[in-house]
Every structure is written in structure tokens, then in C-alpha cells.
C-alpha positions in Angstrom: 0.0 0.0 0.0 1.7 3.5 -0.7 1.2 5.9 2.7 0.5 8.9 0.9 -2.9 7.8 0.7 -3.5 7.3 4.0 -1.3 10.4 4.7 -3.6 12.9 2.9 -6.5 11.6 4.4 -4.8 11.9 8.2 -4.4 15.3 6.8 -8.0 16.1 5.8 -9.3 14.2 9.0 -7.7 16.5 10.8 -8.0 19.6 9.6 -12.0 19.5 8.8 -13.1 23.3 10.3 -15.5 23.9 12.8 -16.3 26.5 11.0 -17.5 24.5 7.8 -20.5 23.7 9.2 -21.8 27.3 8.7 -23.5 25.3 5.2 -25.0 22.1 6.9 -28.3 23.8 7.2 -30.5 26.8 6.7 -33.3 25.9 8.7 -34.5 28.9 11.0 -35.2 26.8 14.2 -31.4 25.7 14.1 -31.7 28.7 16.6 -33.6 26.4 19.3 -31.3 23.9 21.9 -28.0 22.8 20.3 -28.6 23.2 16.6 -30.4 20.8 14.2 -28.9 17.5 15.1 -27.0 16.4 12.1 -28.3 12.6 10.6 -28.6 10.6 7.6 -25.7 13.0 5.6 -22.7 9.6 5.3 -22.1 5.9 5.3 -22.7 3.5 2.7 -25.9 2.9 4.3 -27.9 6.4 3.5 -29.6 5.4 0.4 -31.0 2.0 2.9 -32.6 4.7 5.0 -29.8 5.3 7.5 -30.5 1.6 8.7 -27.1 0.4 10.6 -27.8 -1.2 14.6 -28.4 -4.5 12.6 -25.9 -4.0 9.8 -22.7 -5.6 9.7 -20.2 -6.2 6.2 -16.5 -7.1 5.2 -16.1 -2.8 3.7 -19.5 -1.9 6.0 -17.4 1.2 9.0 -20.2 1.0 11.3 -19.8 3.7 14.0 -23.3 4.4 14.5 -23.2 0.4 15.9 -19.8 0.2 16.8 -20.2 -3.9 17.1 -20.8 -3.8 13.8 -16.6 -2.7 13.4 -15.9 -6.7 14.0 -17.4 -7.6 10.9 -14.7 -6.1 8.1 -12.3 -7.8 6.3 -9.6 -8.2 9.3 -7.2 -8.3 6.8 -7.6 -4.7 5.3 -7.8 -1.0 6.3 -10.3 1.3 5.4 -10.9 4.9 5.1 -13.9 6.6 4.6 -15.2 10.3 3.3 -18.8 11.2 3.1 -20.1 14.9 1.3 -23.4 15.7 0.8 -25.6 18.6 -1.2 -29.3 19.3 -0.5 -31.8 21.8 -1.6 -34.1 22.5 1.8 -37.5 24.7 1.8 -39.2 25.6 4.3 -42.6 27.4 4.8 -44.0 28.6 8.6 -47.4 30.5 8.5 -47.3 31.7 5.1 -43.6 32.5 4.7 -41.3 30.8 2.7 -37.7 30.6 2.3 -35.1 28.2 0.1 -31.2 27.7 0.3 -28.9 25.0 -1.0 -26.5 23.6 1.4 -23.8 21.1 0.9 -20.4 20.4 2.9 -18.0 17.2 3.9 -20.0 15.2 6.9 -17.7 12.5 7.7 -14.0 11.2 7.3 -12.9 8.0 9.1 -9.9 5.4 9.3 -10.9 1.5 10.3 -9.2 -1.6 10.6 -8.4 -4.6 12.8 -5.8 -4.2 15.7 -5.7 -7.3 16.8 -7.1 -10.5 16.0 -10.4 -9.5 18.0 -10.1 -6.0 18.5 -11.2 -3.5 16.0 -11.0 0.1 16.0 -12.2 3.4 13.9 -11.6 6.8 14.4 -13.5 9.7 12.8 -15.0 13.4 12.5 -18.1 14.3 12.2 -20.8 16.8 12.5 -23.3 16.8 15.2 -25.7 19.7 15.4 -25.4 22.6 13.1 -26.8 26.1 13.2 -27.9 28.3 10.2 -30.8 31.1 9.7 -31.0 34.4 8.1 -34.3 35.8 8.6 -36.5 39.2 9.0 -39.3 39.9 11.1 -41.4 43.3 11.1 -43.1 43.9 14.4 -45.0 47.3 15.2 -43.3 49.9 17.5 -44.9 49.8 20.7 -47.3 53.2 21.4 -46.7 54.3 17.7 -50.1 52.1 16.0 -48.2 53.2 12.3 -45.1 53.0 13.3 -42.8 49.4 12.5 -39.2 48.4 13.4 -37.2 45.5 11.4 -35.4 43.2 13.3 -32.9 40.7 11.7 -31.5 37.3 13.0 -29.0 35.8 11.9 -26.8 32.4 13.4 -23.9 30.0 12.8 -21.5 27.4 13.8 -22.3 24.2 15.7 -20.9 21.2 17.1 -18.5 18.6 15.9 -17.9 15.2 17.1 -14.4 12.9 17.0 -15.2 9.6 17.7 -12.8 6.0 18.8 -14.9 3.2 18.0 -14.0 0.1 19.8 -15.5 -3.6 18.7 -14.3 -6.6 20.2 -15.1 -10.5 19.1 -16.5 -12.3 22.2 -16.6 -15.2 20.1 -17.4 -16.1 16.2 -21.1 -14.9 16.8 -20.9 -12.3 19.0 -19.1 -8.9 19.5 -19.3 -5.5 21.7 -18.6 -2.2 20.8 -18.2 1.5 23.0 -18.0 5.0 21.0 -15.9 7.6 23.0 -16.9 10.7 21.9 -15.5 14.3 22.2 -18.2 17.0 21.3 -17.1 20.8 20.7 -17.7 23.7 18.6 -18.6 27.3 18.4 -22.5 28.7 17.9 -23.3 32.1 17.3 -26.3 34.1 17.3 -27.4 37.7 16.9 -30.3 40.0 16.7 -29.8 43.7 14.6 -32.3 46.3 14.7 -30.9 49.4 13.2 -27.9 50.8 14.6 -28.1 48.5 17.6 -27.1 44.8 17.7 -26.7 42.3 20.1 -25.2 39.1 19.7 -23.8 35.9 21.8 -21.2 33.4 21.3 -21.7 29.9 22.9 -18.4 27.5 23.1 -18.5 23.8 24.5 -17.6 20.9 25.0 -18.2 17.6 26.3 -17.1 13.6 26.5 -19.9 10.9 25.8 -19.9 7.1 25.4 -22.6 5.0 24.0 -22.5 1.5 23.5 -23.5 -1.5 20.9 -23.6 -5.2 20.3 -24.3 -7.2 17.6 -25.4 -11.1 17.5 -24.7 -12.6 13.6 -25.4 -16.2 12.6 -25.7 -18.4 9.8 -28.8 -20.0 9.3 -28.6 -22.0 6.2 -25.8 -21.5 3.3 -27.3 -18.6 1.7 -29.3 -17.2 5.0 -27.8 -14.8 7.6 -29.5 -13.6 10.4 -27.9 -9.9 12.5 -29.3 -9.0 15.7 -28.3 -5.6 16.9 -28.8 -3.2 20.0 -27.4 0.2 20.7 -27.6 2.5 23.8 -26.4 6.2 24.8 -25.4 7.6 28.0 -27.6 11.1 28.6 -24.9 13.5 28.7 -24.5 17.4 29.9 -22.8 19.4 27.8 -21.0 23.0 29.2 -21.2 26.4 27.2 -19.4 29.5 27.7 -21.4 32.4 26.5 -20.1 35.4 25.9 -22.3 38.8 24.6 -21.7 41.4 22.9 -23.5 44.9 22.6 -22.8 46.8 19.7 -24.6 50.5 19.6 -23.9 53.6 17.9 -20.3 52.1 16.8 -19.5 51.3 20.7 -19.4 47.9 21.9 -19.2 46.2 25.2 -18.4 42.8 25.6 -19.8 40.8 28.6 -18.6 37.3 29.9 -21.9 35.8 31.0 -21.8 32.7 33.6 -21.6 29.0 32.4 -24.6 27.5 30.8 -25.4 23.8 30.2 -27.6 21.6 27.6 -28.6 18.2 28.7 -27.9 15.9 25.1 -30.5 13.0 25.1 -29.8 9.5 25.9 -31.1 6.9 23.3 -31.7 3.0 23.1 -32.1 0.8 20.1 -32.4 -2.2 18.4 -32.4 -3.7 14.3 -32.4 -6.8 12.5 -30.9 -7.6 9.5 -31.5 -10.7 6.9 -29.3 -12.0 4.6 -31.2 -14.0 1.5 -29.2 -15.1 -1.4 -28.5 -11.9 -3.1 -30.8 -9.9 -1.1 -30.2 -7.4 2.6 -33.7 -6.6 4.5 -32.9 -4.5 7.6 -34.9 -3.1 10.1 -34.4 -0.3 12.9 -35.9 1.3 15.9 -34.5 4.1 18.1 -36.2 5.7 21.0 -34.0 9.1 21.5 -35.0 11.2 24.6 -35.0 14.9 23.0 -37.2 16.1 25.9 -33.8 16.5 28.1 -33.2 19.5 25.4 -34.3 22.9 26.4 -35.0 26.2 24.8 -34.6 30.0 25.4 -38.1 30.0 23.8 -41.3 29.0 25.5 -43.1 29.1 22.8 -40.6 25.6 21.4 -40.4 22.9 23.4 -38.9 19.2 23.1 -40.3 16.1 23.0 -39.3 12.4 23.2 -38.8 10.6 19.3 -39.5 7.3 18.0 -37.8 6.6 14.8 -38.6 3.6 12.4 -36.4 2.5 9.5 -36.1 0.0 6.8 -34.1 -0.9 4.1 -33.4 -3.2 1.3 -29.9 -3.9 -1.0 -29.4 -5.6 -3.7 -26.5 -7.3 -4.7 -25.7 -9.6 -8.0 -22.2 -10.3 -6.7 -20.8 -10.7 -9.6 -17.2 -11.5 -10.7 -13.9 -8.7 -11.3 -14.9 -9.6 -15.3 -18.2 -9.3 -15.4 -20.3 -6.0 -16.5 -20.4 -3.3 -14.4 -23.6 -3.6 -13.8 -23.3 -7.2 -11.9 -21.1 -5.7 -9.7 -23.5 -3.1 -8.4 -25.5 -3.0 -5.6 -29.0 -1.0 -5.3 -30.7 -0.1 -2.5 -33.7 2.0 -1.2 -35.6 3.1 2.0 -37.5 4.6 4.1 -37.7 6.4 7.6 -40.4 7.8 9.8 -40.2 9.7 13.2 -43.1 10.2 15.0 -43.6 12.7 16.7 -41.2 15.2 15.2 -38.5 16.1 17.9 -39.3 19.7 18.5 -42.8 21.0 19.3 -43.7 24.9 18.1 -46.5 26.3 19.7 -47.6 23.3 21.2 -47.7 22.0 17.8 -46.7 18.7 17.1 -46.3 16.3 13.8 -44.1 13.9 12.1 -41.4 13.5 9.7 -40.2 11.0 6.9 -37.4 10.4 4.5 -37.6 8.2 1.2 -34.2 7.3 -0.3 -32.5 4.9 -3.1 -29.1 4.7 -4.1 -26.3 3.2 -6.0 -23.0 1.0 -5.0 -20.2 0.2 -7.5 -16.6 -0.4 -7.7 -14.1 2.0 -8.2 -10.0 1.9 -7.9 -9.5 0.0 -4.6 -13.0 0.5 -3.3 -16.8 1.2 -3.4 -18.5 4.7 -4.3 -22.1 4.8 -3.0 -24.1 7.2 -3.7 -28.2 8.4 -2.5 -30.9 10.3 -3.6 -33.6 11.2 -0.6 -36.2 13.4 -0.1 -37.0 14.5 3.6 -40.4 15.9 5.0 -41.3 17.5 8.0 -44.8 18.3 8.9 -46.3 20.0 12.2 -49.9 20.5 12.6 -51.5 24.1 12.4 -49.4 25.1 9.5 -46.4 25.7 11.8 -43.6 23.8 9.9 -43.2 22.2 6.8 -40.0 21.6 5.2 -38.9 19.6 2.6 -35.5 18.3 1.4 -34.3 17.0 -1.4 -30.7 15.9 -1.3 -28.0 13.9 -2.8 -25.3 11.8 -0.5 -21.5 10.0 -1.5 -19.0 8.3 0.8 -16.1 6.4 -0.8 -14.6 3.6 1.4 -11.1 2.8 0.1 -9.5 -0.7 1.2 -5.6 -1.8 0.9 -4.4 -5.2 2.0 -2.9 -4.8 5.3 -0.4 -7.5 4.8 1.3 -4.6 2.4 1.9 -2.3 4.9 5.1 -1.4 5.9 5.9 -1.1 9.6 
């Protein structure tokens, strides 16, 4: 294997910005809690509907289950990029508003350590923050009077991950994420020569865990078993803000906040049949620990279904591209949505399908979804249309040179 490839990719794992996140989203109630919470965006698995606690595969870098890590090749190392692009509208009592969004969401290294010990290591995104908006309000004891105010926000949180899977034995493995969360969020409210604006910094260390039962049923039947669980974790912010009037400004440390990130339990299935994958996952995720500097949003407890299906003609290095494929498609539903406006609740959904092929020393997948959200009384509905790619490179390990 030649290190330069692995070299540039330490070099881009590395050196992702904070600050690139400014283009994960455009959605205006970003500004609630710790962002939008960043999902569905990487892994070979998007186009399947994000399904993973069940999913296990020889080039398959499972970090959402990190069990899953014990079933790649042990004999080759992986590395993984994911970038995204999505066209988001949005419409809130009778106002509308469009953007296209597209960044990197994921880089990761993977490979066996020892002969049952796997590891990956990775960045990601987590929340991100992004509006731009207006509002017109009436001056208060002036009837025909009106002031403009305009708010604007940015920035959110990243997450570097050490996945850990270990093989208990030939059917079953463990896995534990440690997690570092941190990241910059800034917010801001103009009206004209007076502005006032806050910067929020944290940071904070969580662990979630996963395990994965896979056996083999009959020659050309596999049956995965999967659960995943995550610690509730607190994480700290320092807020700074900033008052900016007639040219002046005064900057004042405000004391230490907190944000209470929601634990989460799991479980999936997967079914191997011949040529065919059928996977299934639930999630419960506690987003009521979540709270807002808005009454009027609150935060409420998810359940999240998905399902997928892949598949793959397996065919040989010579045959035609299009044996050596794999298709997929699925679909995801959250009910209720995770934030409540207004005391309004409602659901959300995602459709997706996707390609897998070969390409140099690995596989290029790529995913097509479409992503609704809908809360009652005509207080949210957005829709996304977006387009997903990770390539997963893999060199034999035995050509490494110590």
C-alpha cells in the first residue's frame, strides 16, 4: 500500500473546520437547543434509509453500531469520506424561504488491531446552526409606526469519535464510542444601529455503547441481531455577549450555561437471503432533556422507524459493471417530530435509493432522498431534497510497511 494515501487523508481528518458547518443547514429553528442534530448526511448505508444497529459487512465502517466494526475484512484497512448537497424549503405560516446547502460530513480510518479488536476513528458533524431571517413587528405606542429586526446564526458542534468492537466469540461482538463533542454557535439580533449578539463554546465527553449477535442459518441465509444504547450527557457552554450601539461595543462574559444531550436505546435486525439485505431499525432518543430559550418551542421524546433493502448480483472482477453493483432504497419515519412549536406537534419522513459500484480500490455509494417534516397548524413544513457520496477505500494490510 503507498502511505501517501492514508497520509492525505490523516491530513484532511484532521483539519476539517469547525467552522465549515456554517452550510450544513438553513433551517431557522437551528436557533432552538444545540442546533439541528446532524443525521442521515454519510455511510454506505444512506440510500438503505440510514439503517445500521443491525448492519454488519466485510467494507461496511459502522460507527453508529460500533459492534458492527468486528465484521470487516480483518485483513484490510479502510478509510472513509462522506459529502453531501441538498436543496431545503421551508414554509411557517405563510412564509417561505429556500437555500442550497452542501459540505463534507464524515472522514474515518478502520481496521483490525488485533485479532479480536477492531478500532475506527472519525469526525463528524453533530448539530449545526444556520438562519438568516426578517421579522417586522409594530413599535410599541406608535399604531403606524414598524421596526425590522434581523436574525441571523452560525457554527455548531463537531464530534471525534474512537470506536472500539471486540469479538466475544465467532457470533458475537461489543462495541463502545468515546466521543468528544465541541464547537462554536453564534447568534445575533440587529435592529438598526443596535445589535446584540452571543457566542456559545462547549464541549463535552460521551460514550454509548452497541452489540451485535450474527449467525448463519442455512448457506445462503444470515441472520444480524443488533442493540445500541447512549449515556444522557450534559454538555457545558461559555457564552459570551456582545453589545454593539452607535459604533460602541461592550463585551460581557456571561456565567456558564449547560444543555442536557439526550440519551437513546435501540435495536435492528438484518436478513441476509441469497442476493438480497432486509434491515430493520428502531430508536427511541429522549430529546425532551433538550431545552430552549423559547417558550413558545419545546422538546419532545422521538421514535424513529427504519427499513431498508440492498441488492447485490455479486458478480465476478470480469463481469459487467452492472453485476457488480449494488441497489438499494428506504424509508424512515419519526413520530412525533423532535421539536414541538406552539404546542404543535407532527411527524417526519425520509424516502431514499441509491447506488453501489466499484471503483479503484473500493466502493463509491451514492443516495438520492427526499425528507419531510410536517407539524400540525401550518407551523412547519419543510422539505429536502438531497444527494449523498462516501467512498470507502480498502488496501491489504499485509502490504503495509511497519
Amino acid at each position: 500500500m503507498k502511505a501517501t494515501k492514508y497520509g492525505w487523508l490523516l491530513c484532511l481528518l484532521f483539519s476539517l473546520p469547525v467552522t465549515g458547518q456554517n452550510v450544513m443547514t438553513s433551517s431557522p429553528y437551528s436557533m432552538f437547543g444545540v442546533g439541528e442534530i446532524m443525521t442521515g448526511l454519510s455511510g454506505s448505508n444512506t440510500a438503505m434509509g440510514g439503517v445500521s444497529i443491525g448492519m454488519r459487512g466485510k467494507m461496511f465502517v459502522n460507527t453508529d453500531n460500533p459492534a458492527g466494526l468486528a465484521g470487516l475484512d480483518s485483513c484490510r484497512l479502510f478509510a472513509e469520506a462522506s459529502a453531501f448537497a441538498k436543496w431545503e424549503s421551508y414554509q411557517s405560516k405563510g412564509d417561505n424561504n429556500q437555500a442550497f446547502t452542501g459540505n463534507f460530513s464524515r472522514f474515518a480510518l478502520a481496521g483490525r488491531i488485533m485479532p479480536r479488536w477492531y478500532m475506527a476513528a472519525g469526525l463528524t458533524p453533530y448539530s449545526s446552526v444556520g438562519y438568516y431571517f426578517q421579522s417586522t413587528q409594530e413599535l410599541e405606542g406608535s399604531p403606524s409606526s414598524y421596526y425590522t429586526s434581523t436574525f441571523s446564526g452560525d457554527g455548531g458542534l463537531s464530534k471525534v469519535y474512537l470506536s472500539n468492537a471486540f469479538r466475544i466469540s465467532p457470533s458475537l461482538s461489543v462495541g463502545v464510542n468515546l466521543n468528544y463533542l465541541f464547537g462554536n454557535m453564534t447568534q445575533s439580533e440587529t435592529q438598526s444601529t443596535m445589535s446584540v449578539s452571543q457566542k456559545l463554546f462547549g464541549q463535552a465527553f460521551l460514550v454509548d455503547f452497541g452489540a451485535q449477535y450474527s449467525r448463519r442459518l442455512g448457506r445462503e441465509l444470515n441472520l444480524t441481531l443488533g442493540a445500541v444504547y447512549g449515556l444522557p450527557q450534559t454538555i457545558r457552554m461559555e457564552k459570551t455577549k456582545t453589545l454593539v450601539e452607535n459604533s460602541s461595543s461592550n463585551s460581557t462574559n456571561m456565567k456558564r450555561v449547560s444543555q442536557t444531550l439526550p440519551q437513546y436505546v435501540g435495536g435492528g435486525v438484518s436478513v441476509e437471503y441469497k442476493r438480497m439485505t432486509y434491515a430493520l431499525d428502531y430508536m427511541f432518543r429522549q430529546y425532551s432533556s433538550l431545552t430552549s430559550s423559547d417558550s413558545r418551542v419545546t422538546f419532545q421524546d422521538s421514535h424513529v422507524l427504519r427499513a431498508g433493502l440492498c441488492y447485490f448480483p455479486d458478480g465476478y472482477g470480469s463481469s459487467s459493471i452492472w453485476k457488480r453493483m449494488d441497489y438499494k432504497m428506504g424509508l424512515g419515519l419519526s413520530s412525533p417530530y423532535y421539536m414541538q412549536v406552539r404546542g404543535q406537534s407532527g411527524l417526519s419522513w425520509r424516502v431514499s435509493a441509491g447506488l453501489g459500484f466499484p471503483l479503484m480500490n473500493g466502493r463509491l455509494h451514492t443516495a438520492f432522498y427526499y425528507d419531510r417534516v410536517n407539524l400540525d397548524g401550518k407551523m412547519l413544513k419543510r422539505g429536502i431534497t438531497g444527494f449523498t457520496v462516501t467512498y470507502t477505500l480498502s488496501e491489504l494490510f499485509y502490504k503495509v510497511k511497519l
